[in-house]
PDB file of N, CA, C and O in Angstrom:
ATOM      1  N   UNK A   1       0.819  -1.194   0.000  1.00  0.00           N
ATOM      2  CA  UNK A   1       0.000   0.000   0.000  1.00  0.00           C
ATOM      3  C   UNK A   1       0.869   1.267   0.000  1.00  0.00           C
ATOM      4  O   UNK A   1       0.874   2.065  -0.937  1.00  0.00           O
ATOM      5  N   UNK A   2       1.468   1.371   0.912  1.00  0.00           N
ATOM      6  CA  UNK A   2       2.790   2.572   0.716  1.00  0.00           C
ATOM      7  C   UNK A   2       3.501   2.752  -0.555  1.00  0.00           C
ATOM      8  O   UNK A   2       3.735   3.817  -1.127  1.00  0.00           O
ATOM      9  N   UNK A   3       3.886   1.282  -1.003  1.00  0.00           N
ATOM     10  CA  UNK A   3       4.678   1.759  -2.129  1.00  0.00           C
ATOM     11  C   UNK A   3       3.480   2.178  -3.567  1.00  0.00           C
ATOM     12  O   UNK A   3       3.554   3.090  -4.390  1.00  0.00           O
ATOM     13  N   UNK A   4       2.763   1.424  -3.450  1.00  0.00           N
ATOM     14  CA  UNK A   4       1.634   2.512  -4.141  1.00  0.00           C
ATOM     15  C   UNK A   4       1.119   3.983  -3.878  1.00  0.00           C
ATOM     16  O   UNK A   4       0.473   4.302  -4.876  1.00  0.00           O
ATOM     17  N   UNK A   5       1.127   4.696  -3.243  1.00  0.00           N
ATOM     18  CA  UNK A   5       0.901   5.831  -2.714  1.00  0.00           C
ATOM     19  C   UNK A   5       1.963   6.308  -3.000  1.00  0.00           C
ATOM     20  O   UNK A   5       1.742   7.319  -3.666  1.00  0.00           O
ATOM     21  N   UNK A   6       3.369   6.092  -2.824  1.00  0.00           N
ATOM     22  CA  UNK A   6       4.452   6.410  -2.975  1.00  0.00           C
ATOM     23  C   UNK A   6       4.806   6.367  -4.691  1.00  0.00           C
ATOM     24  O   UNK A   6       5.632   7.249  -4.925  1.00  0.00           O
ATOM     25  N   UNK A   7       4.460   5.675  -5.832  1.00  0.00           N
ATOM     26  CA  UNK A   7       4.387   5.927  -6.762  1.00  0.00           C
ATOM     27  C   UNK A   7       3.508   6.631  -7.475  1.00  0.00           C
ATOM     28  O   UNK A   7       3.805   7.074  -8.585  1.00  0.00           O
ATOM     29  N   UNK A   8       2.073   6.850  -6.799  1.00  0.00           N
ATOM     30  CA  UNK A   8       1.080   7.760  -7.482  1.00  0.00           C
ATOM     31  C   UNK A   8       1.465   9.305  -6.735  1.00  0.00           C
ATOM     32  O   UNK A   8       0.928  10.284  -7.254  1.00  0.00           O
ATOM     33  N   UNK A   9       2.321   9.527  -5.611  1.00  0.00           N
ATOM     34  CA  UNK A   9       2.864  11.073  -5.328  1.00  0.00           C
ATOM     35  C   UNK A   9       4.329  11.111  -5.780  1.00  0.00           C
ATOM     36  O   UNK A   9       4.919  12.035  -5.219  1.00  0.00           O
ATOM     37  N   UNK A  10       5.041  10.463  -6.544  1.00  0.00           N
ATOM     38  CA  UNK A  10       6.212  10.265  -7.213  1.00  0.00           C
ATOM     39  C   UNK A  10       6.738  11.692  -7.937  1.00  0.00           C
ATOM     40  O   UNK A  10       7.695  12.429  -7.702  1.00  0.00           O
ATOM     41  N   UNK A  11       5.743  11.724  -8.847  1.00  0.00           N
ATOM     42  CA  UNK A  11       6.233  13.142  -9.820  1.00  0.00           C
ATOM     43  C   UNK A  11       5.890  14.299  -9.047  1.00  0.00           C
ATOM     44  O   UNK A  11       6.714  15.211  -9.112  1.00  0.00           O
ATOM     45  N   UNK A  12       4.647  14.534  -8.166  1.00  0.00           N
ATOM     46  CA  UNK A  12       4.371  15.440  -7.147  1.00  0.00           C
ATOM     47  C   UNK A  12       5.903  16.084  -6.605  1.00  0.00           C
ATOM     48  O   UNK A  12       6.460  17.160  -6.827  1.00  0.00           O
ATOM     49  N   UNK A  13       6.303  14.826  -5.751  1.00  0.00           N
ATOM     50  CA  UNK A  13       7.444  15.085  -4.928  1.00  0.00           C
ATOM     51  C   UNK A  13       8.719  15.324  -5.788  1.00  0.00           C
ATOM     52  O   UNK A  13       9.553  16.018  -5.206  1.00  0.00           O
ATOM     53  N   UNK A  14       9.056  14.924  -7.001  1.00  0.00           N
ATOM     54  CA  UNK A  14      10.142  15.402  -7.691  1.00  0.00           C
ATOM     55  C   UNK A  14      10.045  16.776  -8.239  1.00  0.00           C
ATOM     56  O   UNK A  14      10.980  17.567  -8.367  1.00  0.00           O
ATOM     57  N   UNK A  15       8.489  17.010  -8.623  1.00  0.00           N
ATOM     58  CA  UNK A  15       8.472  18.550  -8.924  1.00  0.00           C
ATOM     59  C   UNK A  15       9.017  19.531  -7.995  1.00  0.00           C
ATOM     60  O   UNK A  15       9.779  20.434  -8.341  1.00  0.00           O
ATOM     61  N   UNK A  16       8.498  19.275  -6.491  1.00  0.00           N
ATOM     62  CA  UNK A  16       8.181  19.959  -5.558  1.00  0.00           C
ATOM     63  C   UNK A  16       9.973  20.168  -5.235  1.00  0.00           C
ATOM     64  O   UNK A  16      10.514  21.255  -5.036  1.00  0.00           O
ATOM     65  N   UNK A  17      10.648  18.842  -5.253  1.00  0.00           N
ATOM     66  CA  UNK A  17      12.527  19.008  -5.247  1.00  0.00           C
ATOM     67  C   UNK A  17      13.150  19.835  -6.216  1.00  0.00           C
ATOM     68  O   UNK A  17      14.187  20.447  -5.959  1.00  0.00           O
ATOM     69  N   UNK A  18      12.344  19.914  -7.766  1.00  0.00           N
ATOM     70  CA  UNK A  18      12.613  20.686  -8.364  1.00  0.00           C
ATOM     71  C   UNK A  18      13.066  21.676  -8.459  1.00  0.00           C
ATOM     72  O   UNK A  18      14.184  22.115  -8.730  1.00  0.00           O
ATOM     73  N   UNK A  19      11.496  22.323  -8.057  1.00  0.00           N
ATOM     74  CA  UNK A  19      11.211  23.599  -7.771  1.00  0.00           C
ATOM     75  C   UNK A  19      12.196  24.246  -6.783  1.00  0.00           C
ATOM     76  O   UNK A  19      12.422  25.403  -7.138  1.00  0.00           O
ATOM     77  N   UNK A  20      12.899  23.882  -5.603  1.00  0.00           N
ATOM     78  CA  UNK A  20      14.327  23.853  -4.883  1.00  0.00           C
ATOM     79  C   UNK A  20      15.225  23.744  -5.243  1.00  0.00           C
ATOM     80  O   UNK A  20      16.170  24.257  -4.644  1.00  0.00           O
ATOM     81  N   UNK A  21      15.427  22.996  -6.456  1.00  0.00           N
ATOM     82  CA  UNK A  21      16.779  22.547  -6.761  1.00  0.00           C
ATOM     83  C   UNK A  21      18.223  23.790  -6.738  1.00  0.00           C
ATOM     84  O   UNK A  21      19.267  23.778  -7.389  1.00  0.00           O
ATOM     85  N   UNK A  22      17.894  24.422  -6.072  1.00  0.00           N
ATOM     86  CA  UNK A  22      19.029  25.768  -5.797  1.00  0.00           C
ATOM     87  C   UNK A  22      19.570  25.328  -4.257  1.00  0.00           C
ATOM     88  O   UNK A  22      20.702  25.617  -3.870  1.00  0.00           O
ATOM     89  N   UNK A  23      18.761  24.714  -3.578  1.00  0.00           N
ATOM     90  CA  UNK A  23      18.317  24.508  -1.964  1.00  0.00           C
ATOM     91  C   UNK A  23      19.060  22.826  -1.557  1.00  0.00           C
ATOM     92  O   UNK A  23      19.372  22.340  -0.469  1.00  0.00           O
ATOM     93  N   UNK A  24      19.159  22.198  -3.178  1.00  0.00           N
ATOM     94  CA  UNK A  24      19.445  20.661  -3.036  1.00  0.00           C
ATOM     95  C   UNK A  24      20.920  20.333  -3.120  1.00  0.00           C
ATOM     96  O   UNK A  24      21.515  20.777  -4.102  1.00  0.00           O
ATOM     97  N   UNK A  25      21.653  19.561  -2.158  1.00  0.00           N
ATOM     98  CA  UNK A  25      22.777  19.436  -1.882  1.00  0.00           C
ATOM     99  C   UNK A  25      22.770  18.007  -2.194  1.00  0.00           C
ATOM    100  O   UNK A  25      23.804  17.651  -2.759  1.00  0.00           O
ATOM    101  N   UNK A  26      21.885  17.057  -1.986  1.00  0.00           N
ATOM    102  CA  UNK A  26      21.954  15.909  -2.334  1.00  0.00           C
ATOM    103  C   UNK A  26      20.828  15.084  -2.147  1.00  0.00           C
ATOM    104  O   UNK A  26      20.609  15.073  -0.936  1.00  0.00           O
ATOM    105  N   UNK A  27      20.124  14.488  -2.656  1.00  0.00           N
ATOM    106  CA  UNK A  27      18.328  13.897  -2.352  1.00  0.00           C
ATOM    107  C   UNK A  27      18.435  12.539  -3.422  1.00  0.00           C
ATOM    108  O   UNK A  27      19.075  12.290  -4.443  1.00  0.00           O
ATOM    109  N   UNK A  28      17.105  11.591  -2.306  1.00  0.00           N
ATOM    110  CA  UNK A  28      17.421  10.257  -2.943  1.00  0.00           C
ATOM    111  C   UNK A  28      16.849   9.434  -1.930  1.00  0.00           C
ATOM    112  O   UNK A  28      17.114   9.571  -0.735  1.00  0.00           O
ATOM    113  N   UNK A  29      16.173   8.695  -2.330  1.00  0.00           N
ATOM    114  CA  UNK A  29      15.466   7.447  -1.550  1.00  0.00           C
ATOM    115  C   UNK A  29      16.581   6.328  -0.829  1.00  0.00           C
ATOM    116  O   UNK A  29      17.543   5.758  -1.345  1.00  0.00           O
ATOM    117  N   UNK A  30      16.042   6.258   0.586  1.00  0.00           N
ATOM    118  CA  UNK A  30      16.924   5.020   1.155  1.00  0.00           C
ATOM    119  C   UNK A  30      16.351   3.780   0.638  1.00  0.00           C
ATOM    120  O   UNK A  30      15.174   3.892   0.295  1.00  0.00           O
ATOM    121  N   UNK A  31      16.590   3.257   0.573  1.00  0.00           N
ATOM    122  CA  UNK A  31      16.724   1.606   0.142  1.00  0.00           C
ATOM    123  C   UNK A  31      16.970   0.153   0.854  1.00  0.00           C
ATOM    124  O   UNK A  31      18.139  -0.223   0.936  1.00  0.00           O
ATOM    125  N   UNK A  32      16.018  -0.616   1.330  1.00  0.00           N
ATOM    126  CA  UNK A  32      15.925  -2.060   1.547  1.00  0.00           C
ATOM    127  C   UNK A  32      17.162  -2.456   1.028  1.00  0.00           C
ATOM    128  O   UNK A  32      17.928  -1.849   0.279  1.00  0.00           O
ATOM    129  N   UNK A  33      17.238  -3.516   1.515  1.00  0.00           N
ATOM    130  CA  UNK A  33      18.718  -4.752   1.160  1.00  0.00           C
ATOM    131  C   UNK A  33      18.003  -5.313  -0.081  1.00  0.00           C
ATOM    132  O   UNK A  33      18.806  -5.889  -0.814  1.00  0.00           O
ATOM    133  N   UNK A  34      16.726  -5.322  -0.546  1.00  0.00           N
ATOM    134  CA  UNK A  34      16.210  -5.427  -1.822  1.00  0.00           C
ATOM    135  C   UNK A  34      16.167  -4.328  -3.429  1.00  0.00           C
ATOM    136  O   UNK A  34      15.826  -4.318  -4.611  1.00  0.00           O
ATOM    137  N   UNK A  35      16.828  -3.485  -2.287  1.00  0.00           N
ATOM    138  CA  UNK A  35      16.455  -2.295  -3.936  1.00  0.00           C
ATOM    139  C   UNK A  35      15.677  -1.673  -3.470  1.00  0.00           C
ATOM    140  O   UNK A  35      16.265  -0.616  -3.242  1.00  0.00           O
ATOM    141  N   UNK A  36      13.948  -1.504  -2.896  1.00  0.00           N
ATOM    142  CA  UNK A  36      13.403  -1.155  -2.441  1.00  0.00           C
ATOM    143  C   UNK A  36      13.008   0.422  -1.472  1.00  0.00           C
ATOM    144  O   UNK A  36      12.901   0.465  -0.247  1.00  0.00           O
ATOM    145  N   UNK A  37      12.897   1.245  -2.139  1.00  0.00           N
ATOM    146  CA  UNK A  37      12.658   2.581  -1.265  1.00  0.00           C
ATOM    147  C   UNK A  37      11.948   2.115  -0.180  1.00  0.00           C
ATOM    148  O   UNK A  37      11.000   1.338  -0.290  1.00  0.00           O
ATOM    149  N   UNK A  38      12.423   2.617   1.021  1.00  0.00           N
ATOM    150  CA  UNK A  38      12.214   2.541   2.696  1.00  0.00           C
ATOM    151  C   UNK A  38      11.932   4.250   3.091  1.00  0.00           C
ATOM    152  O   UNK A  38      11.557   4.243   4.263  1.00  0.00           O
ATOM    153  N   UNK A  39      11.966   5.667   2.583  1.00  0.00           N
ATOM    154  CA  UNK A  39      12.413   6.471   2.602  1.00  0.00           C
ATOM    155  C   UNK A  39      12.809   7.666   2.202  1.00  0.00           C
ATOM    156  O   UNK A  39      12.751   7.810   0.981  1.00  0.00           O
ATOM    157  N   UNK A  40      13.152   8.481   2.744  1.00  0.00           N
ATOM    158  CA  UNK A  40      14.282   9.402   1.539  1.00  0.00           C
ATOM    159  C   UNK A  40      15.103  10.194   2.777  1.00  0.00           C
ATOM    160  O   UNK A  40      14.798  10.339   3.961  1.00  0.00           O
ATOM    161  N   UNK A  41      16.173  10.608   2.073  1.00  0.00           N
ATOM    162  CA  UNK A  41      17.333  11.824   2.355  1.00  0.00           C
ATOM    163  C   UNK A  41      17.574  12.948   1.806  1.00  0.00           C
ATOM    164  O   UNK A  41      18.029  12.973   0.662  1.00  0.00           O
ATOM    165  N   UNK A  42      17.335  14.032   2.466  1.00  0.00           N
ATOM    166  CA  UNK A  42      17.176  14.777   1.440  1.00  0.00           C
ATOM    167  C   UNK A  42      18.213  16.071   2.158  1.00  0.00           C
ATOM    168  O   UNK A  42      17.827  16.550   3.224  1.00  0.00           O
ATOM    169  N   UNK A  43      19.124  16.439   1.720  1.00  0.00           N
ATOM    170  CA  UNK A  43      20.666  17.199   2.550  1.00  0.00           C
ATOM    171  C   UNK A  43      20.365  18.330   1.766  1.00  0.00           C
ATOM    172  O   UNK A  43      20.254  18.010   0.583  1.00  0.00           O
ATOM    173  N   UNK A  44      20.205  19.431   1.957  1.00  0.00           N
ATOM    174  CA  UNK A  44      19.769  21.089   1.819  1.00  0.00           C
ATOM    175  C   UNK A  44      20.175  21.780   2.529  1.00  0.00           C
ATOM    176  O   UNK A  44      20.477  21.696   3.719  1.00  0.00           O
ATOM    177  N   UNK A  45      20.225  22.985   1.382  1.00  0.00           N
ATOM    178  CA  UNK A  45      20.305  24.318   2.014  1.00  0.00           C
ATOM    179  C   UNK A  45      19.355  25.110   2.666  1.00  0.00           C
ATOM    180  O   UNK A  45      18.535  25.365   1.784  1.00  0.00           O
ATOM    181  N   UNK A  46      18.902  25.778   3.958  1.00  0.00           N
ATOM    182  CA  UNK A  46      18.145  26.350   4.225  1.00  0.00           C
ATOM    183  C   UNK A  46      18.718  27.245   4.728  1.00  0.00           C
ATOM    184  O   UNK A  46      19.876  27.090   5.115  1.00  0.00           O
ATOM    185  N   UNK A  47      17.815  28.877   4.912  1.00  0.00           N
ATOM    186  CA  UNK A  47      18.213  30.016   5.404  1.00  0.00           C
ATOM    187  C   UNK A  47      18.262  29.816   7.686  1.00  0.00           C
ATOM    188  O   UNK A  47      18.722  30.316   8.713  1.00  0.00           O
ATOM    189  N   UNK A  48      17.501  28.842   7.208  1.00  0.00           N
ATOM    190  CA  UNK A  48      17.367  28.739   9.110  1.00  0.00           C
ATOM    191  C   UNK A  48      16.593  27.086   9.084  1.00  0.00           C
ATOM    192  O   UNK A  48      16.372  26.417   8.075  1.00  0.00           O
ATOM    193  N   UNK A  49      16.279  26.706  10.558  1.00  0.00           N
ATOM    194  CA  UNK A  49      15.357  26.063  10.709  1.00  0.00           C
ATOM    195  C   UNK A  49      13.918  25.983  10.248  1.00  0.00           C
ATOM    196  O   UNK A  49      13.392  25.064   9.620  1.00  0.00           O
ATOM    197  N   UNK A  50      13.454  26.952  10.615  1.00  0.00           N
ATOM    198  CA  UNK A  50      11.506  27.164  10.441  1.00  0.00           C
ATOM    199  C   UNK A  50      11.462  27.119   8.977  1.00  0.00           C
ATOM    200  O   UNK A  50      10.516  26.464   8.540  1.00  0.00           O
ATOM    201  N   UNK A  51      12.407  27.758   7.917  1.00  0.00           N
ATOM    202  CA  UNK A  51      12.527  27.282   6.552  1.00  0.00           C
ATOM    203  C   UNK A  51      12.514  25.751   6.268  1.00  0.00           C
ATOM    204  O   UNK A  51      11.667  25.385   5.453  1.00  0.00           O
ATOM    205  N   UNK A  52      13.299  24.824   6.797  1.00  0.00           N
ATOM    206  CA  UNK A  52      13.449  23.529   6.740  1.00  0.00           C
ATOM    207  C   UNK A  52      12.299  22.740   6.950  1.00  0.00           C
ATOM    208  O   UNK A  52      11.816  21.864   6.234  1.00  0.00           O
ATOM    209  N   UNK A  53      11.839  23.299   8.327  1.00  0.00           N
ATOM    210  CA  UNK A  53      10.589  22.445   8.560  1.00  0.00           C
ATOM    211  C   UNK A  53       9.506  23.039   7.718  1.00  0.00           C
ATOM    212  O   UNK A  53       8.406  22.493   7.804  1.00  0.00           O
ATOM    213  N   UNK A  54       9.619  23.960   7.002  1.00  0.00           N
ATOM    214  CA  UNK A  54       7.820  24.507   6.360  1.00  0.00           C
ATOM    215  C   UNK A  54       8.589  23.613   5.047  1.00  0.00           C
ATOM    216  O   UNK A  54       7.878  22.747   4.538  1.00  0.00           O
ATOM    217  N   UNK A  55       9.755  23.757   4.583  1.00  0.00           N
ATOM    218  CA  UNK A  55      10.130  22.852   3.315  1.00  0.00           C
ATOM    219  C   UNK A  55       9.453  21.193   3.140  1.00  0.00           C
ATOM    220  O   UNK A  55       8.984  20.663   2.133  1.00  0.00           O
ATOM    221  N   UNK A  56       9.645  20.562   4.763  1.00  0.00           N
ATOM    222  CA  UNK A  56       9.607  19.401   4.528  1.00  0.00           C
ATOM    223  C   UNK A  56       7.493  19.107   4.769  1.00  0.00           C
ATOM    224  O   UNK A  56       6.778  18.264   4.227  1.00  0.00           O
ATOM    225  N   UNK A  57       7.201  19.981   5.568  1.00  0.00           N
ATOM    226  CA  UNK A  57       5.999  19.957   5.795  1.00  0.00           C
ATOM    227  C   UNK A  57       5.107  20.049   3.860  1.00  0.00           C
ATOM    228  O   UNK A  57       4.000  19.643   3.506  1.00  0.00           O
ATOM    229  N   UNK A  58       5.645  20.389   3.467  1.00  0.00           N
ATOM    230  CA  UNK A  58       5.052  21.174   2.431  1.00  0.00           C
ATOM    231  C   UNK A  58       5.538  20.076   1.002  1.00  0.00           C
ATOM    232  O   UNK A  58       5.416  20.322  -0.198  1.00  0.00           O
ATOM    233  N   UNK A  59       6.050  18.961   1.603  1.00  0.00           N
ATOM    234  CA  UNK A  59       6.478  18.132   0.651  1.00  0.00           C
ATOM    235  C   UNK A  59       5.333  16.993   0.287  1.00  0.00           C
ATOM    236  O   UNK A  59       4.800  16.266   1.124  1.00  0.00           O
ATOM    237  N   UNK A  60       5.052  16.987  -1.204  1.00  0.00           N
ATOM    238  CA  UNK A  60       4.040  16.104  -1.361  1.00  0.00           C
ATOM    239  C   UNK A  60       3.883  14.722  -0.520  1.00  0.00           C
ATOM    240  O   UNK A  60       2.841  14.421   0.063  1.00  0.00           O
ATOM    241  N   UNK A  61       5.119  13.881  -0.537  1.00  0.00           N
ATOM    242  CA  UNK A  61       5.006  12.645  -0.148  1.00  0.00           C
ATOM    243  C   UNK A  61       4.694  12.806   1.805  1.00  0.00           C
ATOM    244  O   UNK A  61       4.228  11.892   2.486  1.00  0.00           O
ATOM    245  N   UNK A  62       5.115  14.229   2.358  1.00  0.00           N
ATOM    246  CA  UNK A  62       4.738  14.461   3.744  1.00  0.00           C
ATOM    247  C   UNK A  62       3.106  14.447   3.679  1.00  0.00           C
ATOM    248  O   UNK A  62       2.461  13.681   4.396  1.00  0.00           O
ATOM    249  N   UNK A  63       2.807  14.885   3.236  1.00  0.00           N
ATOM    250  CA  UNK A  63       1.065  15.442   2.712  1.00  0.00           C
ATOM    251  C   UNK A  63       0.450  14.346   2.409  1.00  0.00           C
ATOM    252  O   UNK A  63      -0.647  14.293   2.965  1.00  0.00           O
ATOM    253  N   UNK A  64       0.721  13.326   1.676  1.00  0.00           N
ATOM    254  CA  UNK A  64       0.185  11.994   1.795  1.00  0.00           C
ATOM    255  C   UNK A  64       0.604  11.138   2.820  1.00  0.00           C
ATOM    256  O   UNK A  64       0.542   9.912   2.725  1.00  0.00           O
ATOM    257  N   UNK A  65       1.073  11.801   3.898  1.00  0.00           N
ATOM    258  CA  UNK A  65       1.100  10.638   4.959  1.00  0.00           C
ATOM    259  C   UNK A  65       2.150   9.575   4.686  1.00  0.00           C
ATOM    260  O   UNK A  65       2.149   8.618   5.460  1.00  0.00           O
ATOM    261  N   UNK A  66       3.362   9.601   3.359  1.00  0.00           N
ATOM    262  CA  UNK A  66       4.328   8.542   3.530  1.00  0.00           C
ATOM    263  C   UNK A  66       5.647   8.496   4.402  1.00  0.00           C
ATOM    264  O   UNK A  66       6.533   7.643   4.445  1.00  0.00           O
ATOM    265  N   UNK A  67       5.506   9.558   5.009  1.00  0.00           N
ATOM    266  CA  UNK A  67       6.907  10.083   6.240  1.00  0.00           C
ATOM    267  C   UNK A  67       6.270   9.606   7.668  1.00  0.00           C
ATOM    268  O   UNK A  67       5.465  10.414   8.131  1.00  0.00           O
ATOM    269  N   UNK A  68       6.501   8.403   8.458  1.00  0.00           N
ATOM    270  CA  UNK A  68       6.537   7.593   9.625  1.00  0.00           C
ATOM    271  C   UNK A  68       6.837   8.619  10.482  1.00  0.00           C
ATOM    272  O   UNK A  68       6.116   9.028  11.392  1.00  0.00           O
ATOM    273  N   UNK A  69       8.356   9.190  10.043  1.00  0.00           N
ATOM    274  CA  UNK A  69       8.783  10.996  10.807  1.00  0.00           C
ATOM    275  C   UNK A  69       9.608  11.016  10.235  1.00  0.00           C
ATOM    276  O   UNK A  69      10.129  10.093   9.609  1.00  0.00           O
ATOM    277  N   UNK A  70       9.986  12.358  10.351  1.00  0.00           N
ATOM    278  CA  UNK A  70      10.857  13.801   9.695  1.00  0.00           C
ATOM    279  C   UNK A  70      12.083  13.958  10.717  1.00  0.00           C
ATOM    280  O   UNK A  70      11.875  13.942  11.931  1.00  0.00           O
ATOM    281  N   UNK A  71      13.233  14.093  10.237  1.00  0.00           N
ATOM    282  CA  UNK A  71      14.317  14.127  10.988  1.00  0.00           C
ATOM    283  C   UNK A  71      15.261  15.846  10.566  1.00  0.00           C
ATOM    284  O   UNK A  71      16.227  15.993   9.817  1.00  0.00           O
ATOM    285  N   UNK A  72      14.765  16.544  11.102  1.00  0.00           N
ATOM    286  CA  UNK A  72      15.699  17.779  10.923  1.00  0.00           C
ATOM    287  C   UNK A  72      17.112  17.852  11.636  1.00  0.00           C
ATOM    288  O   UNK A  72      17.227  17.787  12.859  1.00  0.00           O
ATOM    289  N   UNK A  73      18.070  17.980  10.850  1.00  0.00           N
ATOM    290  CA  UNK A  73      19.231  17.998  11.730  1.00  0.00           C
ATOM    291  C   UNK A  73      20.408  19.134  10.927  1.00  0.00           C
ATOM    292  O   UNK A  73      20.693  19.045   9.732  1.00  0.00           O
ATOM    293  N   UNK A  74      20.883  19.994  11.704  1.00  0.00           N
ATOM    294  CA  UNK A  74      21.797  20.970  11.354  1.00  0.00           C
ATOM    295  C   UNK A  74      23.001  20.314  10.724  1.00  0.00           C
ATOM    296  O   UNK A  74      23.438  19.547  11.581  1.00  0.00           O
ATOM    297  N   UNK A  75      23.831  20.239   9.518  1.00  0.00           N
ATOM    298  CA  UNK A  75      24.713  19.598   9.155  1.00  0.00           C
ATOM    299  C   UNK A  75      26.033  21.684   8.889  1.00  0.00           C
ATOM    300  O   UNK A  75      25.716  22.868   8.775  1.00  0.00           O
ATOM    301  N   UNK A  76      27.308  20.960   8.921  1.00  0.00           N
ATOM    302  CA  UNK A  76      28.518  21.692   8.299  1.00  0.00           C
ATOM    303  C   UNK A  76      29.161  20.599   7.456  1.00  0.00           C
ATOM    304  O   UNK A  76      29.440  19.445   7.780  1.00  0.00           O
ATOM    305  N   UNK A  77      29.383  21.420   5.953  1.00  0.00           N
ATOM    306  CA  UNK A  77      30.212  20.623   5.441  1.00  0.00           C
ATOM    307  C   UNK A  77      31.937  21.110   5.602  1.00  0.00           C
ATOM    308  O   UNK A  77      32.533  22.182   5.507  1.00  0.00           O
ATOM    309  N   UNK A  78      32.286  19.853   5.860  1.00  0.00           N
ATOM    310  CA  UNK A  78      34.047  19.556   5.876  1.00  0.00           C
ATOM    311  C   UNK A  78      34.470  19.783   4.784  1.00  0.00           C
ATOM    312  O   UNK A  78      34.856  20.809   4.224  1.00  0.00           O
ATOM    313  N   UNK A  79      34.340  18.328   4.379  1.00  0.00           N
ATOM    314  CA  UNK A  79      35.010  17.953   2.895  1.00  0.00           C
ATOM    315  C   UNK A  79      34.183  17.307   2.069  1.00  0.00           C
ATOM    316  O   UNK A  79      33.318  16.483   2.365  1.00  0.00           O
ATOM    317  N   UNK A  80      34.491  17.720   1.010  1.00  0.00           N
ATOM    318  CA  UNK A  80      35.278  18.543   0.738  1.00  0.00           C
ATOM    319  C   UNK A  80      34.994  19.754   0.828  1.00  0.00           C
ATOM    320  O   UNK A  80      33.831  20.153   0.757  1.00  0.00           O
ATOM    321  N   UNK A  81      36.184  20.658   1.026  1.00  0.00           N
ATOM    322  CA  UNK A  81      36.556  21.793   1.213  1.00  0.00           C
ATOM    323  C   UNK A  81      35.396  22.903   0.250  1.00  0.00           C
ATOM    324  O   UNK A  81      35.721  23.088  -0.923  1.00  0.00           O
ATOM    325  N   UNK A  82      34.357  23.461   0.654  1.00  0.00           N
ATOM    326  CA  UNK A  82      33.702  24.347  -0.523  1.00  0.00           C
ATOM    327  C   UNK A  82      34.452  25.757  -1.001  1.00  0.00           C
ATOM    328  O   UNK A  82      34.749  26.496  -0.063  1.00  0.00           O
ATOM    329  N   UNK A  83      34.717  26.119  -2.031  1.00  0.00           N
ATOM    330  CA  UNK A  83      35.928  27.459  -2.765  1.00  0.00           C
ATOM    331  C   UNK A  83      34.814  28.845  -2.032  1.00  0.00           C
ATOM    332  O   UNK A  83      33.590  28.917  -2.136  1.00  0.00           O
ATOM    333  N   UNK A  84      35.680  29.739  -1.366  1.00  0.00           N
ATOM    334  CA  UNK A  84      35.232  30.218  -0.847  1.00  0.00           C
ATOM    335  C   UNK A  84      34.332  31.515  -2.008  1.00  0.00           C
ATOM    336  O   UNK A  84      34.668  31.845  -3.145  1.00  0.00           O
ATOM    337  N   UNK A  85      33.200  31.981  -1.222  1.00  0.00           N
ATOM    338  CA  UNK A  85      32.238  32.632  -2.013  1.00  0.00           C
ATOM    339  C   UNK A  85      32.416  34.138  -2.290  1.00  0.00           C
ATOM    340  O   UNK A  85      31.592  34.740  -2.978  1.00  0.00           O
TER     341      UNK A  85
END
């Protein structure tokens, strides 16, 4: 049942990454020891927190109920080294 729901909000949710794709550092379904989406990861840019969470709230596959829960977590990247701006 999930993974049906999860394929009929499929293009929803890629639009919606799209539409960010300035914001996307790296995104992509976790995966079963079968191949199988369990998930997703999705590593972004945001201006703050309350941005992050209205991002993920506002994500199709959140909106259909396929997120169990949402894991916000502050990341710094190391390495590699980003050329300074």
């Amino acid at each position: 049942m999930q993974q049906e729901l999860r394929k009929k909000t499929r293009a929803a949710h890629l639009a919606y990454l799209e539409g960010a794709l300035s914001q996307v550092v790296v995104a992509g379904p976790l995966l079963d020891d079968k191949g199988e989406p369990i998930g997703s990861m999705l590593l972004m840019e945001f201006p703050d927190y309350r941005a992050a969470v209205a991002f993920a709230a506002d994500d199709p596959y959140a909106k259909a109920g396929l997120f169990a829960s949402v894991a916000i977590t502050p990341w710094r990247q190391v390495l590699p080294p980003r050329p300074e701006s």
